[in-house]
C-alpha positions in Angstrom: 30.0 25.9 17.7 27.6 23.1 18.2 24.5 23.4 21.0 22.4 21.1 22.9 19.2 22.2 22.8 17.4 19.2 24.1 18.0 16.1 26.7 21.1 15.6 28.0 24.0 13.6 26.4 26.7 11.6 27.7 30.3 12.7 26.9 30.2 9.5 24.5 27.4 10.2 22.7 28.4 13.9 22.0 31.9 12.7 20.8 29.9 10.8 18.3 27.7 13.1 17.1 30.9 15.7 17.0 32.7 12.9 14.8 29.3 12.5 12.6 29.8 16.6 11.8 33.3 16.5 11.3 33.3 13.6 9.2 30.1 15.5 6.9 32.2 18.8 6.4 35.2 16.8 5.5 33.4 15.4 2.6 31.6 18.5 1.7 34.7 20.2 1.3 36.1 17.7 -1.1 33.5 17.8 -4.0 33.9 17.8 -7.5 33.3 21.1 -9.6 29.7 21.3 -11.1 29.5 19.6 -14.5 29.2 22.2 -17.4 25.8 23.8 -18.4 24.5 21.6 -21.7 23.8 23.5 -24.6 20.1 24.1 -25.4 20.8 21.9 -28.5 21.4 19.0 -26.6 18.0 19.1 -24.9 15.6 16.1 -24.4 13.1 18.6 -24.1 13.4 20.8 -27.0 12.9 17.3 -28.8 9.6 16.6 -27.1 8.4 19.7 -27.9 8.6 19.2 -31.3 6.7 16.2 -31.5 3.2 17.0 -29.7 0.2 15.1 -30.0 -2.6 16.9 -31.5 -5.1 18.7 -29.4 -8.8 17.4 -29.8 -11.0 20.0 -31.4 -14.2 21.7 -29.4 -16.7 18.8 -30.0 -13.7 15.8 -29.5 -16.1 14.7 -26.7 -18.7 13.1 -28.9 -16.1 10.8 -30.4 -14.6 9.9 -27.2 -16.7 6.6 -27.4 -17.7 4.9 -30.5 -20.5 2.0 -29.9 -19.5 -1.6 -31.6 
């Protein structure tokens, strides 16, 4: 059930709203099944992880700048 809530449409212009909905839950209703899960092996991530750039030390900020 569809309602106007604001303004006041012309017979026309509902028809082509109703049309815009119809056509939208047509093609919702014919999507493909989800992909299946990838394993955690497969993982971009778990690759990054593994190759971290070292974390400065407590006093890193005295050798942030080295004069020429």
């Amino acid at each position: 059930m569809i309602k106007v809530v604001r303004g006041n449409p012309t017979p026309e212009e509902l028809a082509a709203a109703l049309a815009v909905v119809q056509a939208r839950a047509a093609a919702g209703a014919a999507v493909a099944p989800p992909a299946p899960a990838r394993s955690e092996w497969s993982s971009p991530a778990r690759l990054a992880a593994a190759h971290r750039a070292p974390h400065p030390g407590p006093r890193a900020w005295r050798t942030t700048y080295w004069p020429a």
